[in-house]
C-alpha positions in Angstrom: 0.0 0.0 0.0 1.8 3.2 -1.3 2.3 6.1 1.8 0.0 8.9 1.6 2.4 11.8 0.1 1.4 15.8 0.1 -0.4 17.1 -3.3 2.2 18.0 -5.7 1.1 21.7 -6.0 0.8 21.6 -2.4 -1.7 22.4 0.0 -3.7 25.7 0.0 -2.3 28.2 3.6 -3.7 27.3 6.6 -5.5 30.5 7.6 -4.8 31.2 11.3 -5.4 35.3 11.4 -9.1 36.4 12.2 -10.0 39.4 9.8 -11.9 41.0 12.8 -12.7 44.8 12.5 -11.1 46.5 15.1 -13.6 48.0 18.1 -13.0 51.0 19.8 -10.2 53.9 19.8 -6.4 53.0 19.5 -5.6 52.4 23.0 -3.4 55.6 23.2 -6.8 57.6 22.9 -7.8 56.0 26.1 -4.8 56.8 28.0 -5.7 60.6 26.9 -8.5 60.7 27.9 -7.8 58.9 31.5 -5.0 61.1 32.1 -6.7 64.2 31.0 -9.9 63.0 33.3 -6.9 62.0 36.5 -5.2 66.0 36.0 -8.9 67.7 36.0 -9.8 65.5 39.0 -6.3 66.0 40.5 -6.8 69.9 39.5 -10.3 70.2 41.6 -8.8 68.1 45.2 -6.1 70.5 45.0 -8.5 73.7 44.7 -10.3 72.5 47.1 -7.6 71.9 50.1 -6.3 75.3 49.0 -10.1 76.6 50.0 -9.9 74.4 53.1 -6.6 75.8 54.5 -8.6 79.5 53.4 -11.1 78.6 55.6 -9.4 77.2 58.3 -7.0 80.3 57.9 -9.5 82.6 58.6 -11.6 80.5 61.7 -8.3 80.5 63.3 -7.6 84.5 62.9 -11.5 85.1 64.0 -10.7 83.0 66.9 -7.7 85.3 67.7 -9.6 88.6 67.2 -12.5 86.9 69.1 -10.1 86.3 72.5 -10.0 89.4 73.8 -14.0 90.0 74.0 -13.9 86.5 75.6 -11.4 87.4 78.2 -13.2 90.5 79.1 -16.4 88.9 79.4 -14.8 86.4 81.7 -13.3 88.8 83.4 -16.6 90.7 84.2 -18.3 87.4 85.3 -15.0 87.0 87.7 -15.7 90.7 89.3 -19.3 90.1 89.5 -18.7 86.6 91.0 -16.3 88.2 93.5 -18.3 91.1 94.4 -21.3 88.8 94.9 -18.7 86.7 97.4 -17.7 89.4 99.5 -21.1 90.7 100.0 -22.5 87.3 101.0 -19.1 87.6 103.4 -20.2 90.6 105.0 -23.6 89.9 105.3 -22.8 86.0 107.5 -19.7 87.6 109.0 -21.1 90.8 109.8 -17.6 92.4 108.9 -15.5 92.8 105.8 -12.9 89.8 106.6 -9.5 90.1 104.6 -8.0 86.4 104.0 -4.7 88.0 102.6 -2.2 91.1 104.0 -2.8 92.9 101.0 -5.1 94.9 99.1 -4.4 93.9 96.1 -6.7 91.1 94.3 -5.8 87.8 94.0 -7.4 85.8 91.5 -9.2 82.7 93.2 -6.9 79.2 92.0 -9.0 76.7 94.1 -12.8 76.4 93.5 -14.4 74.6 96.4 -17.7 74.4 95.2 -19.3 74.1 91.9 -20.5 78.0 90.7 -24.5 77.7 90.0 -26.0 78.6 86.6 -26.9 82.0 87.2 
């Protein structure tokens, strides 16, 4: 029985390559467009810490401008309180007491009982 031998023109080419159309943009188009997309999101975050810090900026300088109002009000509250403490004094003890040797006022650094809401 003779072998089985190849056809003597040959045989036709083996296609292996799929004529697909291609889909879509080139793939360099898409890496644009993502990095134009990244730099306008990248271009917003950083407007908006820079608005953030401006913000924090200026709580923090209303804060300084607010401190002394706030220390003067405290300090108004402290007289009253004081005032208020000296005439409940004089009115149990029946006399101005002094608790130091001096004159001069000495700001309170031990509270012994809790102020009421008044």
């Amino acid at each position: 029985m003779p072998q089985d031998m190849p056809p003597t023109e040959g045989y036709e080419p083996v296609q292996y390559r799929r004529n697909l159309p291609i889909r879509g943009f080139r793939p360099a188009y898409y890496l644009v467009a993502v990095g134009a997309i990244m730099t306008y999101g990248f271009w917003k975050v950083g407007k908006g810490i820079r608005e953030q810090n401006e913000l924090a900026r200026e709580k923090m300088w209303s804060r300084i401008h607010l401190i002394p109002l706030l220390q003067a009000e405290a300090d108004r509250d402290l007289v009253r309180r004081h005032l208020a403490d000296k005439a409940r004094e004089k009115e149990l003890l029946g006399a101005e007491t002094k608790v130091y040797h001096s004159d001069r006022y000495a700001q309170q650094l031990l509270r012994l009982h809790k102020p009421s809401a008044s």
